[in-house]
N, C-alpha and C positions, 0 to 999 in steps of 0.2 A: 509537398514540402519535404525534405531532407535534413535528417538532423547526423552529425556527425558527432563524436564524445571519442578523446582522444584519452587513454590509458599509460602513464608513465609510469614504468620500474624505479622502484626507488632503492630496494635491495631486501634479500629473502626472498617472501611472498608478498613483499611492500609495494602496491602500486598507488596509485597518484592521479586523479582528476581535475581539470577546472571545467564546470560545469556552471553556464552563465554566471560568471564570477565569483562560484563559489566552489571550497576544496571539499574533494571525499577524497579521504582514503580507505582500499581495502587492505584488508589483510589476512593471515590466517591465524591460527593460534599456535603456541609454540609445541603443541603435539602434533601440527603438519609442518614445519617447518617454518612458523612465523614466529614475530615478535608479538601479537597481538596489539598490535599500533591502528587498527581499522578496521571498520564494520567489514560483516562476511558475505561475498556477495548476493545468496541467496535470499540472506534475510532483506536486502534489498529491497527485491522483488516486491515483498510483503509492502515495505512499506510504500513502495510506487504504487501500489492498490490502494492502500489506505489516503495515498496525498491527492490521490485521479479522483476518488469519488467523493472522498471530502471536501473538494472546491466545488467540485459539483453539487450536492448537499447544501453547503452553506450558502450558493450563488441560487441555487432553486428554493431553498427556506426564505433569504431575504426576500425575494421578487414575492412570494406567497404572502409576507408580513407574519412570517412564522419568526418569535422569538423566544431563543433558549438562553439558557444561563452558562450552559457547558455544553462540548462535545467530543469525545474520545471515542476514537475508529481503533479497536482491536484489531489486526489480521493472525490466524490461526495457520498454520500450514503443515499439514502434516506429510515427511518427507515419505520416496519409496525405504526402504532396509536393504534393497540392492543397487551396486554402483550402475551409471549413473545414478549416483542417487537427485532424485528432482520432487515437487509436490505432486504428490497426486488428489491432493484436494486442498481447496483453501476453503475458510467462514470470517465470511465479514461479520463485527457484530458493533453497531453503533450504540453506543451510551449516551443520551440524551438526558438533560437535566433543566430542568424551567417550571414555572407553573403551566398548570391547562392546556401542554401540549395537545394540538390537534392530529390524535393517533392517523386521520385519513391524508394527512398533509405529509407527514414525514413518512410514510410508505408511500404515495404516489414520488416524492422526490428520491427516495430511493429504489424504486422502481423504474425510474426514469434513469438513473443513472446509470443501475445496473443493464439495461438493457436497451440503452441508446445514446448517449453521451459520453461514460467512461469508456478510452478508449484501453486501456491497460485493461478494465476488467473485460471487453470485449475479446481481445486477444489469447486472454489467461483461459476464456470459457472456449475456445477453440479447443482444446485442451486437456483439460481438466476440470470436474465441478466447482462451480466456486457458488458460496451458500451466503445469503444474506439475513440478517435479523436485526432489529431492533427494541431495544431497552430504554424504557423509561425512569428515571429515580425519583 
């Protein structure tokens, strides 16, 4: 399958997405030359990790009969200090919130995700380490 995401200039460092019917825009900040009108693309990234194994997560917790009350996907990334600058590592860190979570359940689906379903995080670990944990409240 082939997926195509078309990039329109809008003006500055203003570009412009329609991504299945929905708009991003990026941008930079105005000490690189932007308006600050739009997420930056790297932090992106971040969150394209966090939304790949989150469906994953919550699609493999329902199928388990695994129920929480909340879930907040952290993603960490810590850049290089020289240009390009890129991550050289990222840390998942999921925040679960429920009664009697069953600790063996939410690490086999995050386990799962990490290393056979998400494909963003599969890509990312070509790469660069990317660290998983979970947190219970």
């Amino acid at each position: 399958m082939k997926t195509t995401v078309d990039l329109k200039w809008i003006k500055n460092m203003a570009f412009e997405s329609n991504v299945g019917g929905h708009s991003i825009r990026i941008d930079a900040g105005e000490e690189h030359g932007g308006d600050n009108s739009g997420h930056r693309p790297k932090p992106l990234m971040l969150l394209a990790l966090a939304g790949c194994t989150g469906m994953d997560i919550t699609s493999m917790l329902k199928k388990m009969r695994v129920k929480f009350d909340d879930l907040t996907i952290s993603v960490e990334g810590e850049l290089t200090d020289e240009d390009p600058k890129y991550y050289k590592e990222m840390t998942v860190i999921y925040h679960f919130i429920g009664e009697d979570l069953p600790m063996a359940k939410l690490e086999r689906a995050v386990k799962l995700s990490e290393e056979q379903y998400c494909g963003v995080s599969a890509l990312y670990q070509l790469a660069i380490p990317v660290h998983f944990k979970i947190k219970v409240n």
